[in-house]
C-alpha distance (Angstrom), angle and dihedral (degrees) to the residues before:
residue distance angle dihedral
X1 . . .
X2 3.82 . .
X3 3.57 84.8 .
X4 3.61 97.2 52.7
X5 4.07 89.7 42.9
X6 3.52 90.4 54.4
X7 3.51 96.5 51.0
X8 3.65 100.6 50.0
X9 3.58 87.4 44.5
X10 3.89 88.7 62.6
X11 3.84 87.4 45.3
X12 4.21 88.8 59.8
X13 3.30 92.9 39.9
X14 3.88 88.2 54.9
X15 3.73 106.9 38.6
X16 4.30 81.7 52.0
X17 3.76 92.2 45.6
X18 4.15 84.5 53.0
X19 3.85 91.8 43.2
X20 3.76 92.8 57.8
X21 3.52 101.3 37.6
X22 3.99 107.3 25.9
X23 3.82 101.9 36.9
X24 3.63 107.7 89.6
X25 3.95 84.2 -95.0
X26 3.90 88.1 -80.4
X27 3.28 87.7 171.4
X28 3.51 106.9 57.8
X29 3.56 98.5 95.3
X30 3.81 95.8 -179.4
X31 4.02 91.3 60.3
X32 4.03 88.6 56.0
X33 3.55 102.0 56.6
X34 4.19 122.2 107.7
X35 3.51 112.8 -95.1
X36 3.92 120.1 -84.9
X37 3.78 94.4 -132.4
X38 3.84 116.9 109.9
X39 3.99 107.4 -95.0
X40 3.85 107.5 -110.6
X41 4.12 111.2 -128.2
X42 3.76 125.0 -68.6
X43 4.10 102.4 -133.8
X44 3.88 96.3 178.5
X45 3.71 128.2 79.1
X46 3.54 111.6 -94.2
X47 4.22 124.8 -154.0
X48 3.48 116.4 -163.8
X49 4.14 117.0 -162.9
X50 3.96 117.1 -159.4
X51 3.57 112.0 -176.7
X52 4.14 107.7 -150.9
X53 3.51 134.3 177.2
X54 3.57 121.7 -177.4
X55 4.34 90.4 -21.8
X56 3.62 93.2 140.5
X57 3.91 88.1 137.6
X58 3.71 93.7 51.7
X59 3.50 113.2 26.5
X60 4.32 103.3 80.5
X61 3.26 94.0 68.2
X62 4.13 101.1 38.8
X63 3.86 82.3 62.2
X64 3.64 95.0 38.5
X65 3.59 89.3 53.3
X66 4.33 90.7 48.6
X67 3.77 96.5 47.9
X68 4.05 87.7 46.1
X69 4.07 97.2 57.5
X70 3.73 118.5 127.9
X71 4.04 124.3 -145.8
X72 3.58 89.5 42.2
X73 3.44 120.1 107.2
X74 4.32 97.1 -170.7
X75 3.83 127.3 29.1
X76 3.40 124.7 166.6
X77 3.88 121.0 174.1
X78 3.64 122.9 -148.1
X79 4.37 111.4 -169.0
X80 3.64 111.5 -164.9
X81 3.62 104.5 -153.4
X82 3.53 112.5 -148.0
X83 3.70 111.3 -146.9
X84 3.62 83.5 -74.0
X85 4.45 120.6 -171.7
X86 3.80 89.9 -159.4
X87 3.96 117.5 60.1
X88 3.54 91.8 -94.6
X89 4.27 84.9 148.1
X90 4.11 91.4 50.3
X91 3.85 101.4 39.2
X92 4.14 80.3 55.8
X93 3.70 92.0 49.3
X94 3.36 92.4 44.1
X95 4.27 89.0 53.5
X96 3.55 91.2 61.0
X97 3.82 102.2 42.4
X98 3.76 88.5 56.0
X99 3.95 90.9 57.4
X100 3.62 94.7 37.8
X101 3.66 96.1 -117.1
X102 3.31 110.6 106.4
X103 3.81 99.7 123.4
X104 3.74 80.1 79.4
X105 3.63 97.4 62.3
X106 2.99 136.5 85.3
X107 4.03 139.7 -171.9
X108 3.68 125.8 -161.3
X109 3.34 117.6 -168.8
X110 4.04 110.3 -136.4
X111 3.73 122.3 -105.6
X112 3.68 123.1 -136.2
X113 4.38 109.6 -76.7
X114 3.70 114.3 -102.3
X115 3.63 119.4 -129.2
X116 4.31 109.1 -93.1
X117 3.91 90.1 30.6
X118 3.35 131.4 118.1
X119 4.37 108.5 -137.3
X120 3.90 90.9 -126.0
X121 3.81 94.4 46.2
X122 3.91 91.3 47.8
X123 3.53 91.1 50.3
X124 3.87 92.2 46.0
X125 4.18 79.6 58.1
X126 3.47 94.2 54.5
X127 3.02 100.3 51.8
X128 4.04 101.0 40.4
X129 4.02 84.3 53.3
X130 4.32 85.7 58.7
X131 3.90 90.0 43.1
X132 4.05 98.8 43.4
X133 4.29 85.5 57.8
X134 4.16 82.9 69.3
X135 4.17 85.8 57.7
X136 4.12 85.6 -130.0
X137 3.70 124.2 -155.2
X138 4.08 96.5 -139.5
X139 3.89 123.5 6.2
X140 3.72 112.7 -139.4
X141 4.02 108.1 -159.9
X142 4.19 107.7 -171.4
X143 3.40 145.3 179.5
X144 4.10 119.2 -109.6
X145 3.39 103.8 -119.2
X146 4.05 98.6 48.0
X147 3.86 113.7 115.0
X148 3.78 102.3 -164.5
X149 3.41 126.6 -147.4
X150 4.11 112.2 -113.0
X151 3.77 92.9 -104.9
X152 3.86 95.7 46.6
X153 3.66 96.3 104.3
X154 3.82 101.6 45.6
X155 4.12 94.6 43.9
X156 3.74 90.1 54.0
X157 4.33 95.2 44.3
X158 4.18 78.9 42.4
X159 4.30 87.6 48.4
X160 3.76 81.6 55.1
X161 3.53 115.0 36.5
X162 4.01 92.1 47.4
X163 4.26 86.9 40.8
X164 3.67 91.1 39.6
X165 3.93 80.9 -128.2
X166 3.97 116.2 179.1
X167 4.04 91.0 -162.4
X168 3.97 122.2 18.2
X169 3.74 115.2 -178.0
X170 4.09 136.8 172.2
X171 3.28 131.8 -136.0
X172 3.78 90.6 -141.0
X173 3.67 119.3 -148.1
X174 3.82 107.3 -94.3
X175 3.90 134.2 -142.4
X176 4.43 104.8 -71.7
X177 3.70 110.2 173.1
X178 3.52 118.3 98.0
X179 3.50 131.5 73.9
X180 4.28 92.0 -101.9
X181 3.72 87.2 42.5
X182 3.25 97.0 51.0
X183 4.24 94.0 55.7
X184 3.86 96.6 33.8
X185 4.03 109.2 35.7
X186 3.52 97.6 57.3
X187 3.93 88.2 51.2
X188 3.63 96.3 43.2
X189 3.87 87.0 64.0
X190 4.15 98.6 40.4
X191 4.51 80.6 53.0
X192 3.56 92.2 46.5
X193 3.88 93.7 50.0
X194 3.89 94.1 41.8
X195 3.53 78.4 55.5
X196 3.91 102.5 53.2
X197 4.20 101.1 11.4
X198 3.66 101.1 -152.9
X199 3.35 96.0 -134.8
X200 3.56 89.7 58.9
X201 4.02 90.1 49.3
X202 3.80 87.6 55.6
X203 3.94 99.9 42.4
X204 4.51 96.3 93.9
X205 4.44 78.2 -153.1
X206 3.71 94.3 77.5
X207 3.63 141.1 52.1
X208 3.87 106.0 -134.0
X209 3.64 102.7 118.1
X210 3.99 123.0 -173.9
X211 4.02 139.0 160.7
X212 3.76 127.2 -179.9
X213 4.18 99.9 -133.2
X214 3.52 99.6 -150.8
X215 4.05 88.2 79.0
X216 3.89 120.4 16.8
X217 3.71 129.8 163.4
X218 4.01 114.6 -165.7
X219 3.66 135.4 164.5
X220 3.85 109.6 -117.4
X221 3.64 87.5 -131.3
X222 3.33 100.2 55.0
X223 4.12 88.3 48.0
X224 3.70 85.6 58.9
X225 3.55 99.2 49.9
X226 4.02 83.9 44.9
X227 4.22 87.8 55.7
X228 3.35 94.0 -109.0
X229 3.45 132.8 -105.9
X230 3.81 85.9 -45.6
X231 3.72 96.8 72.1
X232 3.96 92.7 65.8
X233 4.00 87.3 31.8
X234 4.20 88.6 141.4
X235 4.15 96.0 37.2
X236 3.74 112.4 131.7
X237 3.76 88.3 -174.8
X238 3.57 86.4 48.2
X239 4.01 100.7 158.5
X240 3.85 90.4 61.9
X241 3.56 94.3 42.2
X242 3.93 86.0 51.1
X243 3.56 88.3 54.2
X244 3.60 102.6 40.9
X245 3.88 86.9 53.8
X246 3.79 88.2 47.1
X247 4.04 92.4 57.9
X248 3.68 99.9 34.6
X249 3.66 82.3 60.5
X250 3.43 89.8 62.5
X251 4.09 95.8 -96.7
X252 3.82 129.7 131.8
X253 3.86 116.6 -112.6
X254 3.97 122.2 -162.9
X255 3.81 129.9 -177.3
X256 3.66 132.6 176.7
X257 3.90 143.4 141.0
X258 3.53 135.4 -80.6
X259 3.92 133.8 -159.0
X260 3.87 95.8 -161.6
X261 3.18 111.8 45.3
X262 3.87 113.6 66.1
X263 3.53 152.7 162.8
X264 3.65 125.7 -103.8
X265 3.28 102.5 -163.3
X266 4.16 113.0 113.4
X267 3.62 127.7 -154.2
X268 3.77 105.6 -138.6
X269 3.54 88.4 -169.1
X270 4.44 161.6 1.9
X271 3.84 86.9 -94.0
X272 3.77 94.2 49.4
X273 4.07 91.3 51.6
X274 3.65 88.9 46.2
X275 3.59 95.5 63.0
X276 3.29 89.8 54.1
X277 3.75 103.3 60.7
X278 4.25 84.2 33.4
X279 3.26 87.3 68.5
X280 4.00 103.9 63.1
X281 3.80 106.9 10.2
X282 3.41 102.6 100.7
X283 3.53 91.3 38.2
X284 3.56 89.1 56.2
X285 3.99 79.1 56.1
X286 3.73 93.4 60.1
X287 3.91 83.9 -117.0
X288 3.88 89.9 -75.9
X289 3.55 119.8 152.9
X290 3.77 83.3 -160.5
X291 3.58 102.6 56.9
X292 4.47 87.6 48.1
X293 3.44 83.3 58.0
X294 3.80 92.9 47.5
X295 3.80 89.3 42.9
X296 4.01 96.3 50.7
X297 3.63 90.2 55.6
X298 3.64 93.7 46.0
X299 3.55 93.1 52.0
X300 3.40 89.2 47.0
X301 4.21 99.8 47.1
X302 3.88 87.9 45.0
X303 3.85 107.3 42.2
X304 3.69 103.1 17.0
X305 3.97 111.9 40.4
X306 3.84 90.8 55.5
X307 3.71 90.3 61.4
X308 4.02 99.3 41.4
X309 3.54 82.8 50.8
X310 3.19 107.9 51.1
X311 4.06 89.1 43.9
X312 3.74 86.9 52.3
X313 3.72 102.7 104.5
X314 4.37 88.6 -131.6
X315 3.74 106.0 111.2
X316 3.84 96.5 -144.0
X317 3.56 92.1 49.8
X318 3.69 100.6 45.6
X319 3.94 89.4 48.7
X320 3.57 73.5 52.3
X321 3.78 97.5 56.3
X322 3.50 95.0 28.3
X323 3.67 93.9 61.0
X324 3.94 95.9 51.5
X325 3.57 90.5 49.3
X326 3.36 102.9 59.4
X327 3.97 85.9 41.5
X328 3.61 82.6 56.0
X329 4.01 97.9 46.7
X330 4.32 84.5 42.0
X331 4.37 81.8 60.4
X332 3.93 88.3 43.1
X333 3.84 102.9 45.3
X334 3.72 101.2 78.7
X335 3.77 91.3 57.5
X336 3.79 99.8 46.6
X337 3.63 80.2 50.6
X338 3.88 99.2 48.5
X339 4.09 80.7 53.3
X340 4.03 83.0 49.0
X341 3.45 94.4 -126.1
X342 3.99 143.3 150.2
X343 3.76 102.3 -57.4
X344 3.89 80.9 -137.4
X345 3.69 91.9 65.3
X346 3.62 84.9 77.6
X347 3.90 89.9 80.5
X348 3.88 98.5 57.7
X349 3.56 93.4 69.8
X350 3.74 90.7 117.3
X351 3.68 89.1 65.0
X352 3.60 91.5 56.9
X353 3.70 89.5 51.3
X354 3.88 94.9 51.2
X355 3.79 91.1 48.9
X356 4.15 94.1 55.4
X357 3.80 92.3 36.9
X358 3.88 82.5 58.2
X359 4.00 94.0 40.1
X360 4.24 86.0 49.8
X361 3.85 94.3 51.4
X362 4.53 85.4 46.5
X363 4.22 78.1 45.0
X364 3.86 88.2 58.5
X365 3.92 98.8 39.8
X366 3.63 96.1 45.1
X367 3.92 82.1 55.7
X368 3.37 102.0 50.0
X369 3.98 84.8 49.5
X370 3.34 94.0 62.6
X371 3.75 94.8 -100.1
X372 3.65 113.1 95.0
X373 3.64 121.9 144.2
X374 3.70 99.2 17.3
X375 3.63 112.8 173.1
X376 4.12 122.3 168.8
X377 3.76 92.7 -25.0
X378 3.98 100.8 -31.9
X379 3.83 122.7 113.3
X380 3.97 96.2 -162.7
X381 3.33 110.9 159.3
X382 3.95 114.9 55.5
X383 3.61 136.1 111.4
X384 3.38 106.9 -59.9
X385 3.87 99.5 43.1
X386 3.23 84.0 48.4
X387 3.80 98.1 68.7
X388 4.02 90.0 50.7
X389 3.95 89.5 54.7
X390 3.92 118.0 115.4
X391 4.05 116.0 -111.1
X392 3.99 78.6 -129.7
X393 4.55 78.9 98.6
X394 3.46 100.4 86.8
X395 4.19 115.5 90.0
């Protein structure tokens, strides 16, 4: 057994040494930020698309927050409203009366969902076929309940002009303020970018591909020569299968943080999160019942050894643990700290990693039920869809 303990203790201590090191710094939050410098002026016309269905809560000030942006000289707005049960349609309306813009909105009502689509992918079509009549410079497709800051716009057509970037997305800063926000948000973003490193995502030499969806900035040409949203028509994942299409093409993907720009909305509770990650973990995992099994014992080797270890009462073993802990809260620290946080939060990072290994084992249950990717009243990801869905999934 002291064998076996030392030997998985050299594992963790390798897999964090390659995290660190050998990861595109992922981690370094501070390095994946948008550039201070003031964005220069946007002279095109701009069309922004926001899918919404039933966002009634969260939709005035996403549009608000679109017609308001400085450095850009045209902004039009086009809300595709999704069969909504709420007033999604009149709350919008009502956003852009009370700003006196509402000449540069406009609301589409949402046709009936075609067989092999996903509903937030068909109403990203709709609404890109409105906004392409205007011949737009960029196309900014975003998420209903993102207030942007005023500069949002212009830094990402800035991000892209100066990168030559075909698609520029943030990974806005997302609702932290209860007590399960606070231990799973911050996590959710350091998984997603040891995932898709951004620095990776940025570097034209390699073929890892990601976008956050809540905020992404593409050039209508490059969309076309991507397919359009109708080549990833039955993605769940659907911002890294934009992107992936997007640089396979030949285009130039970047992704980064931002401070300013955020998402309002809150996660009153664990069951709320949970749905969240239910609904694409297993698609993340290709539907494998391999690759779950690989990924439970990753999770465990990586976040969980380090900390039996170290609580293990054998000296060796917990300098063993003890040292791949702290390398693990080192990796973790600048994103508690972008969430301005407890710098002792950085330590519960095992927690977070028993909570999503939970939520991906619910991901693949709910899928083999029948009932994968279910998002307000949509079960999108099962069997059958699954069959129609382009190879473009894997990473």
């Amino acid at each position: 057994m002291h064998l076996v303990g030392l030997i998985a203790g050299a594992a963790c201590l390798a897999i964090w040494a390659y995290l660190l090191l050998l990861r595109g710094g992922f981690w370094r939050v501070w390095r994946l930020q948008a550039p201070m410098s003031l964005p220069t002026t946007a002279d095109g016309a701009l069309a922004v698309v926001i899918p919404a269905r039933d966002e009634a809560d969260n939709i005035a000030a996403a549009v608000r927050s679109l017609l308001d942006q400085q450095f850009v000289k045209q902004v039009h707005v086009f809300v595709v409203d999704d069969h909504s049960s709420d007033g999604t349609a009149q709350v919008a309306r009502q956003s852009a009366r009370g700003c006196d813009r509402q000449d540069s909105l406009s609301v589409i009502p949402g046709s009936a969902l075609p067989a092999g689509w996903t509903g937030k992918l068909w109403a990203v079509q709709q609404g890109i076929h409105e906004a392409l009549k205007l011949n737009p410079q960029f196309l900014l497709v975003t998420d209903a309940d993102i207030v942007h800051s005023p500069d949002t716009i212009a830094t990402l057509v800035s991000i892209a002009q100066t990168g030559n970037y075909d698609l520029a997305s943030f990974m806005v800063k997302l609702h932290c303020l209860s007590i399960p926000e606070r231990l799973l948000i911050p996590p959710f973003v350091f998984f997603f970018f040891l995932l898709y490193p951004p620095n990776w995502i940025r570097d034209p030499k390699r073929s890892t591909a990601g976008a956050a969806g809540g905020c992404m900035l593409i050039r209508p040409a490059a969309l076309e020569r991507a397919g359009g949203i109708a080549s990833i028509r039955s993605e769940i994942i659907d911002d890294c299968a934009l992107a992936r299409a997007v640089k396979r093409s030949g285009g130039r993907v970047w992704l980064g943080l931002t401070r300013t720009t955020r998402s309002a909305r809150a996660y009153g509770g664990f069951a709320e999160i949970e749905r969240m990650i239910v609904r694409t973990a297993f698609n993340q995992l290709r539907h494998s019942a391999l690759l779950l099994i690989g990924a439970i014992l990753g999770l465990i080797v990586t976040y969980f050894v380090p900390l039996l270890l170290a609580l293990s009462g054998n000296k060796p073993l917990a300098a063993l643990g003890l040292v791949s802990w702290l390398m693990m809260a080192v990796a973790y620290l600048p994103m508690v700290r972008f969430y301005e946080l407890n710098p002792l939060r950085s330590l519960t990072l095992p927690l977070g990693a028993c909570f999503y290994m939970a939520a991906t084992i619910h991901s693949a249950l709910k899928f083999w039920a029948g009932r994968g990717g279910e998002w307000k009243g949509r079960a999108q990801d099962t069997v059958s869809s699954d069959l129609t869905t382009p190879s473009s999934r894997q990473v």
